[in-house]
Residue frames as a rotation matrix with the C-alpha (Angstrom) as fourth column:
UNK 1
0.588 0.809 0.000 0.00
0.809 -0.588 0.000 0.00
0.000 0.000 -1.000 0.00
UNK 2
-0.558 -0.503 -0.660 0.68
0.826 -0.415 -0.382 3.25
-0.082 -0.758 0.647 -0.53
UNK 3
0.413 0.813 -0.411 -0.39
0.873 -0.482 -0.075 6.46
-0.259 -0.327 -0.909 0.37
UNK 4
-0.460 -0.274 0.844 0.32
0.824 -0.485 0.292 9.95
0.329 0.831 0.449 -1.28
UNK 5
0.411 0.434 -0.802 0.01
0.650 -0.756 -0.076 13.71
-0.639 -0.490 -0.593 0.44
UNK 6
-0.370 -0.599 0.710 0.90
0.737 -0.655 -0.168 16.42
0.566 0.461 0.683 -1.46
UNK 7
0.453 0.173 -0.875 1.09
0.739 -0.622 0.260 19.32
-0.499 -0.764 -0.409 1.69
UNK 8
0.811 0.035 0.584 1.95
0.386 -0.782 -0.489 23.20
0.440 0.622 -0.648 0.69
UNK 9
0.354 -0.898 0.261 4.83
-0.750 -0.440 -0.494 23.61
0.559 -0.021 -0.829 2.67
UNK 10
-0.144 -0.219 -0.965 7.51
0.051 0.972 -0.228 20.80
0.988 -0.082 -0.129 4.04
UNK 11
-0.713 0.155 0.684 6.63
-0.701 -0.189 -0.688 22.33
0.023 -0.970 0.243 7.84
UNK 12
0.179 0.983 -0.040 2.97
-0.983 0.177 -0.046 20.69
-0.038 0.048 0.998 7.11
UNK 13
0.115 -0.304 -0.946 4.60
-0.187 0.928 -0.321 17.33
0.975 0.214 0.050 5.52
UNK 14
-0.808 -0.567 -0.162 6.75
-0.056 0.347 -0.936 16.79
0.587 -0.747 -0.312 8.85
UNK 15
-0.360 0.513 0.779 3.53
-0.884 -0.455 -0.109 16.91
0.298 -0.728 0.617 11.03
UNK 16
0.900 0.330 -0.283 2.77
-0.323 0.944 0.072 13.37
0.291 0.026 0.956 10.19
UNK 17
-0.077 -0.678 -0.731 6.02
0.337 0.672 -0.659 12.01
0.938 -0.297 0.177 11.85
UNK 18
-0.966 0.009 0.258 4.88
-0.254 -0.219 -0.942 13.29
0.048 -0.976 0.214 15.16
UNK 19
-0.184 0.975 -0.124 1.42
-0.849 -0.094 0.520 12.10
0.495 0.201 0.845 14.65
UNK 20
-0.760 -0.098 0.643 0.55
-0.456 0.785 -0.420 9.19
-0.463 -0.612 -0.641 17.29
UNK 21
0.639 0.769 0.026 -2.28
-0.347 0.319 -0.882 7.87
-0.686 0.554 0.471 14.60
UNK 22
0.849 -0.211 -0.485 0.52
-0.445 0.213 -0.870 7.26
0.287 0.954 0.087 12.28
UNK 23
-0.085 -0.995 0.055 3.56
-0.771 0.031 -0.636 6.61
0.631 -0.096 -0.770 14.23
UNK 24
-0.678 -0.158 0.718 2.10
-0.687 0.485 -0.541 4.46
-0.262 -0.860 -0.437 16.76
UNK 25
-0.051 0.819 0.572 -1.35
-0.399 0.508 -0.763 3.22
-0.916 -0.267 0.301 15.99
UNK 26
0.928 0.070 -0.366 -1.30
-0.325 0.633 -0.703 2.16
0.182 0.771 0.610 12.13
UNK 27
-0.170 -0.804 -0.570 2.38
-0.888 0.376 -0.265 0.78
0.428 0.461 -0.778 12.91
UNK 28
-0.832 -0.234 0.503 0.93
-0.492 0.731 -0.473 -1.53
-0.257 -0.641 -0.723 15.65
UNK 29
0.416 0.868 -0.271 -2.13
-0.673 0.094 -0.734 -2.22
-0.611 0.488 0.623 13.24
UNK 30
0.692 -0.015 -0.722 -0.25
-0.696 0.252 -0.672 -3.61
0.192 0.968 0.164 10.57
UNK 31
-0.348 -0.934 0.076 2.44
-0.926 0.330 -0.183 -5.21
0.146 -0.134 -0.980 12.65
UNK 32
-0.115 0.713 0.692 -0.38
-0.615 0.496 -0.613 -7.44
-0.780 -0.496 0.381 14.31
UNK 33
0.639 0.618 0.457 -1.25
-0.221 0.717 -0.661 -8.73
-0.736 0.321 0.596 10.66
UNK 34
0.332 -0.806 0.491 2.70
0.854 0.478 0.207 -8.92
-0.401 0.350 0.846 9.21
UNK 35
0.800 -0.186 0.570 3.08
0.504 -0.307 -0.807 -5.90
0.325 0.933 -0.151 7.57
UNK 36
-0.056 -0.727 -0.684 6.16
0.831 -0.414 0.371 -4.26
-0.553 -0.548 0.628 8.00
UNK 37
0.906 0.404 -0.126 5.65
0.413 -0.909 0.054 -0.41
-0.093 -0.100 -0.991 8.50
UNK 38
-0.456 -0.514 0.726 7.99
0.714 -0.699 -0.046 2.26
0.531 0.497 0.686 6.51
UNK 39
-0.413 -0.227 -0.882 8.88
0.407 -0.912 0.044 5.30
-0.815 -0.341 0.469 7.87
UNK 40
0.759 0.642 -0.109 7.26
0.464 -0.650 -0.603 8.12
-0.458 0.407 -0.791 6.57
UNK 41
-0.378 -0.916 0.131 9.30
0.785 -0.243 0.570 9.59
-0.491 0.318 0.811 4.06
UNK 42
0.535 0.663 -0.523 8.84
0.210 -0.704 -0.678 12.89
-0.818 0.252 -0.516 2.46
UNK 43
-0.080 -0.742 0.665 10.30
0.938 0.171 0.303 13.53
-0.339 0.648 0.682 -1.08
UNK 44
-0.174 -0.238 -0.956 10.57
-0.111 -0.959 0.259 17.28
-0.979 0.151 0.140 -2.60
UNK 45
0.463 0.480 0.745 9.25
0.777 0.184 -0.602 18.35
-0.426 0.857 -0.288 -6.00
UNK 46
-0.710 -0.600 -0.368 10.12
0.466 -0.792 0.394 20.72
-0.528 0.108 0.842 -8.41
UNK 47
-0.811 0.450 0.375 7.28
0.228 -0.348 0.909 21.71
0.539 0.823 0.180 -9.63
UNK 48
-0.797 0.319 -0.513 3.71
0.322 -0.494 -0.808 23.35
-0.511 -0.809 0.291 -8.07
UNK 49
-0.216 0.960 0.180 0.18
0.965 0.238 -0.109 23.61
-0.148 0.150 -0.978 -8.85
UNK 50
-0.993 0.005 -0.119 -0.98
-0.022 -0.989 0.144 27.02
-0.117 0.146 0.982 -10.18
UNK 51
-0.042 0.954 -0.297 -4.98
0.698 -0.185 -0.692 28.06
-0.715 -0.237 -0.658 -9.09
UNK 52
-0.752 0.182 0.634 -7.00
0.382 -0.664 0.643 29.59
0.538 0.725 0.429 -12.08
């Protein structure tokens, strides 16, 4: 599985690695039924969405 955020500034991104819904509860969710749980990882773009 994955999952895809696209956040407006990397402050916002980083909020989800202090999140106790992500960091704790879906890792001890998925451990329970084998999955092994990846760090969040945040990747930089070059490029940005322009509102008409």
């Amino acid at each position: 599985m994955i999952h895809v955020s696209i956040w407006d500034t990397d402050e916002h991104a980083k909020q989800m690695n202090g999140l106790k819904e992500m960091i704790v509860d879906a890792k001890s969710d998925a451990e329970k039924v084998g999955v092994k749980f990846t760090p969040i990882v945040h990747y930089p773009t070059n490029w940005e969405i322009l509102a008409r």
